[in-house]
MARBA-356639 format. One record per residue (C-alpha): residue number from 1; residue in one letter; y, z, x. Coordinates in nm, 4 decimals, padded with zeros to 6 digits. Layout:
<sites>
NUM;A;Y;Z;X
...
</sites>
This chain:
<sites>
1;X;-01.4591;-01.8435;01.0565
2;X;-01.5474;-01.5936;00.7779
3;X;-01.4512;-01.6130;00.3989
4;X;-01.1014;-01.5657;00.4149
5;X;-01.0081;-01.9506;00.4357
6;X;-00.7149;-01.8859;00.6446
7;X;-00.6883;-02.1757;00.8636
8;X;-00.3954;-02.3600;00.6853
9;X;-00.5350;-02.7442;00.7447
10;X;-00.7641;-02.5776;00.4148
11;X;-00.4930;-02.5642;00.2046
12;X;-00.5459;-02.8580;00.0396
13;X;-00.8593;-02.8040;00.0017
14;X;-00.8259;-02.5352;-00.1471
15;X;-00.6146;-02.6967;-00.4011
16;X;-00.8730;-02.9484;-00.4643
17;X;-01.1426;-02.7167;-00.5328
18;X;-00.9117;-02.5637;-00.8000
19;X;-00.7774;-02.8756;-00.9777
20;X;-01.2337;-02.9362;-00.9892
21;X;-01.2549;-02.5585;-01.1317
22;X;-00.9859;-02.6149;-01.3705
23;X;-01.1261;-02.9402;-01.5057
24;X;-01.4888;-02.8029;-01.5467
25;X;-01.4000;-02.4891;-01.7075
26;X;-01.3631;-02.7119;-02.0261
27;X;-01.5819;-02.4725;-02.2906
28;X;-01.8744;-02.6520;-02.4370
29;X;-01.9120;-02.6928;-02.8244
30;X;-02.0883;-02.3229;-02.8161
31;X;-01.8213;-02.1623;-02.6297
32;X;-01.4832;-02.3330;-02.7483
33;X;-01.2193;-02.1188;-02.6030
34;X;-00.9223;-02.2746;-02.8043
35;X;-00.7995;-02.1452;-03.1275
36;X;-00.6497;-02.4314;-03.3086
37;X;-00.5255;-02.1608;-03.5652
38;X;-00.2864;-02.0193;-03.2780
39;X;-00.2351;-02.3903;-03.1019
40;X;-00.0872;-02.5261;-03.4038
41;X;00.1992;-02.2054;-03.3702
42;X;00.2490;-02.2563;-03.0207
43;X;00.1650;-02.6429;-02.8849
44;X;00.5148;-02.7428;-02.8770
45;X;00.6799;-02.4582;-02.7063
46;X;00.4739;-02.2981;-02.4305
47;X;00.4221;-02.5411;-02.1773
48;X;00.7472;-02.7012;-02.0631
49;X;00.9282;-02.3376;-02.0880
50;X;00.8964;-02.0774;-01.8278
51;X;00.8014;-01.7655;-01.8683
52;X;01.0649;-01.4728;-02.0201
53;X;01.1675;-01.1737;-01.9219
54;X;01.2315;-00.8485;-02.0865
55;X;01.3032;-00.4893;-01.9324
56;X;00.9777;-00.2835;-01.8750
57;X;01.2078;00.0532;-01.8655
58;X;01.3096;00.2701;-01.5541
59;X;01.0871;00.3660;-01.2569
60;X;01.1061;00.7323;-01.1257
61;X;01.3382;00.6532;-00.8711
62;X;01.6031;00.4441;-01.0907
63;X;01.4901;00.0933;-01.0104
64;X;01.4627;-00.1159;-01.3386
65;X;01.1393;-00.3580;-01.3320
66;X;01.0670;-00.6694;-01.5706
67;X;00.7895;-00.7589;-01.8066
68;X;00.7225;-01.1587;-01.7673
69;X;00.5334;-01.2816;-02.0533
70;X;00.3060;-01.5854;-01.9668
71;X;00.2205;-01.8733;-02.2746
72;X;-00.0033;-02.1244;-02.2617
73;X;-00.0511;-02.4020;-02.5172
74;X;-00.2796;-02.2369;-02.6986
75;X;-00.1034;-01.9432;-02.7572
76;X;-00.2753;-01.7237;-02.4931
77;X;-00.0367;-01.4818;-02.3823
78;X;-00.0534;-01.2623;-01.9966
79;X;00.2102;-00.9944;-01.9462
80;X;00.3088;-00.8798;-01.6157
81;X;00.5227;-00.6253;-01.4668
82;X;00.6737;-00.6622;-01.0903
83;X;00.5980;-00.2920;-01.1032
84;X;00.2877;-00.3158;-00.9133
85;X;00.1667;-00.6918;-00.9895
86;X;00.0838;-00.5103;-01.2711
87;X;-00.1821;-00.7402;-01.5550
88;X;-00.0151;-00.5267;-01.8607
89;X;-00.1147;-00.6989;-02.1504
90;X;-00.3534;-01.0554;-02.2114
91;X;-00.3711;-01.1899;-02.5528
92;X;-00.7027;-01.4185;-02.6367
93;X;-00.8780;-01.5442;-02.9261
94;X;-01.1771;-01.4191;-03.1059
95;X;-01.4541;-01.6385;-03.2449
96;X;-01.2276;-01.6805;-03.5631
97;X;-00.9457;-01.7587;-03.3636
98;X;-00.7122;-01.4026;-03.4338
99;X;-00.5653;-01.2960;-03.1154
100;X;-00.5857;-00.9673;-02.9185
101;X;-00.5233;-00.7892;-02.6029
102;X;-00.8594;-00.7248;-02.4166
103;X;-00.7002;-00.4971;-02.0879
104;X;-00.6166;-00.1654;-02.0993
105;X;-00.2009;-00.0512;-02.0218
106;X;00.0589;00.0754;-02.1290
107;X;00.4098;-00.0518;-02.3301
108;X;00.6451;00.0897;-02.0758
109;X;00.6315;00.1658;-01.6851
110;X;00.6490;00.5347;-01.7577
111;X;00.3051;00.5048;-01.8624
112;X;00.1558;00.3763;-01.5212
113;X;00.4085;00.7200;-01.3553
114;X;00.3165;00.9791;-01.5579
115;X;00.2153;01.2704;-01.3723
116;X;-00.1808;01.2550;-01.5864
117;X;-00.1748;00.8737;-01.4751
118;X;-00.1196;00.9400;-01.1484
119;X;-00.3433;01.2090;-01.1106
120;X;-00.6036;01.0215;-01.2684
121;X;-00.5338;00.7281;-01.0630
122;X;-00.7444;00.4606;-01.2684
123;X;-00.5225;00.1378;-01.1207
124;X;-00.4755;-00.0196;-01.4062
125;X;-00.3999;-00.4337;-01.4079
126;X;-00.2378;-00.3704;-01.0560
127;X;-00.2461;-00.5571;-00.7164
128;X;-00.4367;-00.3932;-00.4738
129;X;-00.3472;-00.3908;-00.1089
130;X;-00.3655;-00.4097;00.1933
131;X;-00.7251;-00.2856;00.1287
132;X;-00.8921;-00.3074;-00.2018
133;X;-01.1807;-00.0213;-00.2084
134;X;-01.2428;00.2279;00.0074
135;X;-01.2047;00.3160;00.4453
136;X;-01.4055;00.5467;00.5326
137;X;-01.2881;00.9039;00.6625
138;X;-00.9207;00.6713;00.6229
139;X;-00.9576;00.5098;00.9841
140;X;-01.0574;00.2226;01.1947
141;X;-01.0777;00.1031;01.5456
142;X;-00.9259;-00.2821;01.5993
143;X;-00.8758;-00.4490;01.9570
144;X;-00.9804;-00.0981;02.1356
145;X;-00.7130;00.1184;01.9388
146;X;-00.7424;00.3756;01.6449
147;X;-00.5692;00.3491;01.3979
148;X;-00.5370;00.6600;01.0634
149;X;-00.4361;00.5701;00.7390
150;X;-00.3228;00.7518;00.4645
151;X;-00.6138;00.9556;00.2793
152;X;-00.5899;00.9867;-00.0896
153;X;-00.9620;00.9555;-00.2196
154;X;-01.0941;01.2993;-00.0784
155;X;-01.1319;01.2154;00.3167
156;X;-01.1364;00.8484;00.2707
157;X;-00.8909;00.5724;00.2114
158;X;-00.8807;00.4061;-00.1279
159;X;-00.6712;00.0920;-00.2453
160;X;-00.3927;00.0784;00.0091
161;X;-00.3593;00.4808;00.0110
162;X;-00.1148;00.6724;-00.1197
163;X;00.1682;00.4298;-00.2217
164;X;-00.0421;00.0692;-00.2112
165;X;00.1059;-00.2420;-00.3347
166;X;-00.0011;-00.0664;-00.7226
167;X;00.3369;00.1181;-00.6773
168;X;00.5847;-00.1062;-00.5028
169;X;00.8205;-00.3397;-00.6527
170;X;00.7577;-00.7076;-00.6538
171;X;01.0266;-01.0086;-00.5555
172;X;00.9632;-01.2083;-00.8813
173;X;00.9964;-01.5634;-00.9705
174;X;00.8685;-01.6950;-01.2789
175;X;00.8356;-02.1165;-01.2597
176;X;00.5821;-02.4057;-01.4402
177;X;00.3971;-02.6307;-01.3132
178;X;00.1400;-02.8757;-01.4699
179;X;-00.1407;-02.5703;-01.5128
180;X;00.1010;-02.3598;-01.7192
181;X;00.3466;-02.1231;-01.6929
182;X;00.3512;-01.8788;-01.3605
183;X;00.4732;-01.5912;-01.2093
184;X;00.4975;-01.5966;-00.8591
185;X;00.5505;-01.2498;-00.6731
186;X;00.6114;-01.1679;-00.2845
187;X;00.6001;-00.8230;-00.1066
188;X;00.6815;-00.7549;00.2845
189;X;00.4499;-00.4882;00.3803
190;X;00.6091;-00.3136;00.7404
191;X;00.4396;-00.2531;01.0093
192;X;00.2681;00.0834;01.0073
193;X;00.3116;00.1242;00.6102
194;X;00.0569;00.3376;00.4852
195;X;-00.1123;00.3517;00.8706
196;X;-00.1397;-00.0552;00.8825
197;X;-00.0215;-00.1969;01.1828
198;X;00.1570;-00.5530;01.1256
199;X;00.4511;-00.6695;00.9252
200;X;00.2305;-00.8313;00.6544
201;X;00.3938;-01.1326;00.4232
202;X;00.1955;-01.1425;00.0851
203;X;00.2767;-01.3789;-00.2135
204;X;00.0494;-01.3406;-00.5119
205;X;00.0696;-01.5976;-00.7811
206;X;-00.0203;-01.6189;-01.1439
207;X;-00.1418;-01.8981;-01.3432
208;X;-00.1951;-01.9029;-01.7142
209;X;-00.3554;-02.2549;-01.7432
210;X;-00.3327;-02.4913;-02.0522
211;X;-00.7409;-02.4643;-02.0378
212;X;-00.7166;-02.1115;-02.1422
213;X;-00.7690;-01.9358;-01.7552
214;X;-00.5963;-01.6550;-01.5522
215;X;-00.5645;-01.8110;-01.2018
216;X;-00.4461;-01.5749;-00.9209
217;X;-00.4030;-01.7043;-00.5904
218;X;-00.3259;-01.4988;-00.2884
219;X;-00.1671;-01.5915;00.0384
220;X;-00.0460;-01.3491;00.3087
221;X;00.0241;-01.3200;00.7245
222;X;00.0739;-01.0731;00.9503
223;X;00.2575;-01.0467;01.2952
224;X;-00.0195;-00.8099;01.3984
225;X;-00.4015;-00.8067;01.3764
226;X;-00.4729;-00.5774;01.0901
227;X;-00.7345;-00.5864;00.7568
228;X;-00.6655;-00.7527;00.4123
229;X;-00.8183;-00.6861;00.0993
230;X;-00.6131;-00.8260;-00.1971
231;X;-00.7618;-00.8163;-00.5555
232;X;-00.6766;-00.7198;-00.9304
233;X;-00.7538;-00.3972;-01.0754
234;X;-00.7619;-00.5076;-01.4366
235;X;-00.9756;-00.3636;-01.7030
236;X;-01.1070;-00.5104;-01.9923
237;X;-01.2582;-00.4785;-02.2942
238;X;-01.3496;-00.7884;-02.4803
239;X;-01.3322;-00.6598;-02.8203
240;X;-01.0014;-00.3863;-02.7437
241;X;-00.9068;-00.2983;-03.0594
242;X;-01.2050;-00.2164;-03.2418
243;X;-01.4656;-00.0984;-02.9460
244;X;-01.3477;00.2116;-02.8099
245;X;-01.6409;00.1287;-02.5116
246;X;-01.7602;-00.1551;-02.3333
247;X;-02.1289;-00.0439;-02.3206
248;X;-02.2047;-00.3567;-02.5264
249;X;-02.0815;-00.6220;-02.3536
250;X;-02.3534;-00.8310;-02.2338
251;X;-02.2472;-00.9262;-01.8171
252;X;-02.4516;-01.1456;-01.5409
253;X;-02.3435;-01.1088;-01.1685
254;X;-02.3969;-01.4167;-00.9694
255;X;-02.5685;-01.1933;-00.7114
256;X;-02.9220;-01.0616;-00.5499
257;X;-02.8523;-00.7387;-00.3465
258;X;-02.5667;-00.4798;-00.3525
259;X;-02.4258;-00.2855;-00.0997
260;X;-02.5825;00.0715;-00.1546
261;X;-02.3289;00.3759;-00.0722
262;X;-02.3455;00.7240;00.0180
263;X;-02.1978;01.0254;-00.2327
264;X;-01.8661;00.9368;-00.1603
265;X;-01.9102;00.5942;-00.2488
266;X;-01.8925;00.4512;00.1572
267;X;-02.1338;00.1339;00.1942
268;X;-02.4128;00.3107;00.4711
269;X;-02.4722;-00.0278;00.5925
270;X;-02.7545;-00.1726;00.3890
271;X;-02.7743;-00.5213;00.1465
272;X;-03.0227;-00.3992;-00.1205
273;X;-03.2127;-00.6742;-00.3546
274;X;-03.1279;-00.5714;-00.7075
275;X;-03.4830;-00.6629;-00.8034
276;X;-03.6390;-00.4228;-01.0156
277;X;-03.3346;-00.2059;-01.0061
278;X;-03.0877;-00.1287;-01.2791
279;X;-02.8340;-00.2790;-01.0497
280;X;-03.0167;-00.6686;-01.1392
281;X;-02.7644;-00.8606;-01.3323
282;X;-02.8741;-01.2203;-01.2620
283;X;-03.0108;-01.2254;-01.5959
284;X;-02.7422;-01.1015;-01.8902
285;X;-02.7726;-00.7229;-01.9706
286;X;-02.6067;-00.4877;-02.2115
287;X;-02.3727;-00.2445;-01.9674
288;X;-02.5205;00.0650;-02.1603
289;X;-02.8947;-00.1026;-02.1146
290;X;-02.9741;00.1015;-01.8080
291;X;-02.6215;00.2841;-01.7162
292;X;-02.7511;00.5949;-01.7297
293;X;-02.9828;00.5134;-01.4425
294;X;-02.6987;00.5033;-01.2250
295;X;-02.6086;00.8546;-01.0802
296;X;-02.2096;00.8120;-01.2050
297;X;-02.2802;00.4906;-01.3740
298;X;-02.1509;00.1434;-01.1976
299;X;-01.8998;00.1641;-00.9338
300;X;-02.0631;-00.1189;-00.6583
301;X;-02.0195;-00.4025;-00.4702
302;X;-02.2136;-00.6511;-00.5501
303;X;-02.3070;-00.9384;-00.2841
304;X;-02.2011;-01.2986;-00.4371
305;X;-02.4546;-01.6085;-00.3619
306;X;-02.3662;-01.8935;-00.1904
307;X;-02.0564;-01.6973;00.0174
308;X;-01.8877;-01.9414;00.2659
309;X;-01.9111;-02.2195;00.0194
310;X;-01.5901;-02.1957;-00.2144
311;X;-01.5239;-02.1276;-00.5271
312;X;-01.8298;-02.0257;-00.7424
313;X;-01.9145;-01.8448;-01.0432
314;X;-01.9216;-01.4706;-00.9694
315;X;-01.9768;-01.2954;-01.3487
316;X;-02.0212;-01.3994;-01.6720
317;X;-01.9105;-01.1496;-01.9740
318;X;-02.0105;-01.2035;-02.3265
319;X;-01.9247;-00.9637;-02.6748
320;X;-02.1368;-00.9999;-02.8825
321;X;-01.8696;-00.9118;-03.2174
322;X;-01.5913;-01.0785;-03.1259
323;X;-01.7620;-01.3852;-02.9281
324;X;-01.5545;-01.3981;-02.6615
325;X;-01.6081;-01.4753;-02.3601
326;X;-01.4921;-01.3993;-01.9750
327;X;-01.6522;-01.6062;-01.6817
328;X;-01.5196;-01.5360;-01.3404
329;X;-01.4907;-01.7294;-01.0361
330;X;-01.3464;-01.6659;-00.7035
331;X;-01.4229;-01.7666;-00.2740
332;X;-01.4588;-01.4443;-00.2464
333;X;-01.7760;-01.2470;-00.1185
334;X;-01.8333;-00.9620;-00.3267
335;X;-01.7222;-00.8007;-00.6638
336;X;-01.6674;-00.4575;-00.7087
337;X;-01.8381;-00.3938;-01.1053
338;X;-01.6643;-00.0596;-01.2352
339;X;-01.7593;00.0768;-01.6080
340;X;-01.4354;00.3104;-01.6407
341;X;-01.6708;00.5947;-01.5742
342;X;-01.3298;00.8307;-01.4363
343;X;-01.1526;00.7598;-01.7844
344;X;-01.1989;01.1002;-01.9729
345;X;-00.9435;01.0685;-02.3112
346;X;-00.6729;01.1736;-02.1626
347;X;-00.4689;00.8900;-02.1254
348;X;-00.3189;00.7101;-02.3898
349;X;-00.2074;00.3411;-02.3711
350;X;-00.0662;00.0875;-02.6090
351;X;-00.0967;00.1142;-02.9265
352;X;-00.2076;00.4812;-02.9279
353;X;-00.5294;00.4363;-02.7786
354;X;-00.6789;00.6675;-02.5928
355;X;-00.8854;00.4995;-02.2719
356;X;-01.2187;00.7193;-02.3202
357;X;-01.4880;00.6733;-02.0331
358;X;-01.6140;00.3561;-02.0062
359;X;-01.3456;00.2316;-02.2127
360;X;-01.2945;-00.0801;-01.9928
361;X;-01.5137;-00.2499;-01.7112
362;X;-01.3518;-00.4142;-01.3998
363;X;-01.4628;-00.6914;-01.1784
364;X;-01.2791;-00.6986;-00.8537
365;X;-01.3394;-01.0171;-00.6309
366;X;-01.2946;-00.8637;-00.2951
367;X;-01.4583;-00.8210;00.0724
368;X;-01.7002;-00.5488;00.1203
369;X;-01.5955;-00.2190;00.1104
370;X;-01.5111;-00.0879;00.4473
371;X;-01.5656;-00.3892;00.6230
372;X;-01.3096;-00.2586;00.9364
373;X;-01.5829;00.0038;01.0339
374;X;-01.9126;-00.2127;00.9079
375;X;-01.9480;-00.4621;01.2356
376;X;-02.2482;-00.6816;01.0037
377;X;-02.0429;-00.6979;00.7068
378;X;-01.7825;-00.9829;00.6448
379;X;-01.4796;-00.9519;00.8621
380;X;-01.1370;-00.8886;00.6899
381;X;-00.9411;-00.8842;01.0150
382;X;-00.6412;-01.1012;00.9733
383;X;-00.4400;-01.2232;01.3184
384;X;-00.0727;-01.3697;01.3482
385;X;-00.0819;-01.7464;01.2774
386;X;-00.3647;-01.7042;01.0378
387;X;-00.3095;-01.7735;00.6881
388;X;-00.5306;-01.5707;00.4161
389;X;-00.5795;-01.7796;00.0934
390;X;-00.7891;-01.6640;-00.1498
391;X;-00.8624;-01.7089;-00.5370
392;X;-00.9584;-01.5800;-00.8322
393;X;-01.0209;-01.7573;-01.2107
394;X;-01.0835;-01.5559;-01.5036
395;X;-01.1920;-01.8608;-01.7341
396;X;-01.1670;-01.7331;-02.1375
397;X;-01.3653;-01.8602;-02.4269
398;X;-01.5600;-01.7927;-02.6953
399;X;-01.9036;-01.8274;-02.8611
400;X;-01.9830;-01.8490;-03.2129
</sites>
């Protein structure tokens, strides 16, 4: 059995391993995520209540889509749009306790339609699927058969293809439960969507907890045998606002090799130690430290430790000005580490801000990049009367 967790007897312990993430996430006395100056505004009100809903405008075709605001008892705020599962806005304290949104987006769903965003293509806060990353040449071979997906990355296949689950419209149901508020949000993929084969079932659900985290938690299944690669595009920038660049963020990867790739970004097979290479995070370094060593700067999978065994820590992020902090966990295998190096100025999100390159990093819990064709690489194959389960926790704090 590979990563996945898909046998459904894990379930619950799956759960398990969450409720034991959630309770030690607790910050220590250095990093103290809560801001007592927005808990004192907010204690009463966010936790019994569900989250609301406001319209996010028009999509191109007429449909109207929602904006559900998440609260926690802190005051933490997550915004989401069922346009594309779409992270939009995530309010969290500094080291003085003021809040502010650290992921890029926009204040209307025109923004994430506009003919420069899609051209540009950067994926912002969305759900990706069926395949986070890339397919090479945009096909695979499964059970003796070919199958060709769409292309939309020069001759490859990147996130889903043309119209991935970025740019479909979510079933939404916001709820409670004793973690916080939540958004839960289901999509039927049909067979042959996109050059899948399989009718595949996903339900992605949101979690901001009362312990100051961003849980997602992915479930899908299929009537056919066919890859699965579900993660969150989001990009962030830890002190958005006043940083127009992340190249001082400070990040560790909870890795030891990466998976090197050709020019057009394809894995060629090999597990590289990061030792001695600008690509070794497993001690905290500055993202402009050694950037420009990188042909392109970041854009890679790295290899997790300890895959197989659960949740785990994956990356730690710390800003130096504004003390906070992002630590990310997941039972996933890899992360995909991106520096915003495609962002050139001319988008322009909320607040008037224009995204300028590296204006946000992402880190994308995910299988390997095209795992279908890579035989020694993690399998993402997902069969009728599987279940795929997978999580993610972005745990917040800060350190003064």
């Amino acid at each position: 059995m590979n990563s996945f967790s898909r046998i459904s007897s894990l379930g619950g312990n799956l759960a398990g391993v969450l409720l034991l993430v959630a309770c030690n996430q607790q910050p220590s006395s250095s990093e103290n995520a809560n801001s007592s100056a927005a808990a004192d505004s907010t204690q009463t009100a966010s936790t019994a209540m569900t989250p609301t809903a406001t319209s996010f405008g028009k999509t191109t075709d007429g449909t109207e889509v929602q904006l559900y605001t998440l609260t926690n008892s802190h005051g933490l705020q997550a915004k989401i749009t069922n346009y594309g599962g779409t992270l939009t806005s995530l309010l969290v304290p500094d080291k003085s306790g003021k809040l502010g949104d650290i992921v890029l987006g926009f204040d209307n769903v025109s923004g994430y339609q506009s003919p420069e965003y899609v051209k540009s293509g950067p994926y912002f806060g969305a759900l990706i699927g069926r395949y986070g990353n890339r397919i090479k040449g945009g096909k695979f071979t499964l059970d003796g058969k070919e199958y060709k997906l769409a292309t939309n990355n020069g001759a490859n296949h990147l996130h889903g293809g043309v119209k991935g689950f970025d740019k479909v419209v979510w079933q939404a149901q916001p709820g409670s439960s004793a973690d916080g508020q939540n958004l839960t949000l289901t999509y039927t993929s049909k067979d042959s969507e996109e050059g899948y084969p399989g009718n595949l079932n996903v339900q992605v659900v949101y979690t901001l907890t009362n312990d100051d985290a961003l849980r997602i938690d992915y479930t899908a299944t299929t009537d056919k045998a066919t890859p699965v690669n579900l993660t969150n595009h989001s990009y962030f920038n830890l002190n958005h606002g006043t940083a127009k660049d992340i190249l001082s963020h400070q990040v560790t990867l909870n890795a030891d090799r990466y998976t090197v790739v050709d020019a057009g970004l394809i894995p060629t097979g090999e597990l590289r130690p990061v030792t001695g290479t600008p690509f070794d995070f497993t001690t905290p370094h500055a993202i402009g430290e050694r950037i420009g060593q990188v042909e392109g700067g970041y854009d890679h999978n790295w290899v997790l430790k300890g895959t197989g065994s659960g949740m785990r820590q994956a990356a730690m992020v710390y800003e130096p000005t504004s003390g906070r902090t992002l630590t990310i966990t997941t039972d996933q295998p890899g992360v995909q580490f991106y520096t915003g190096n495609f962002l050139d100025g001319t988008l322009t999100g909320k607040g008037g801000t224009k995204y300028v390159k590296n204006g946000g990093f992402c880190l994308e819990t995910q299988h390997f990049p095209d795992s279908p064709n890579q035989p020694k690489f993690p399998s993402t194959i997902l069969k009728p009367g599987e279940t795929l389960r997978s999580s993610t926790v972005h745990q917040f704090g800060v350190r003064k």
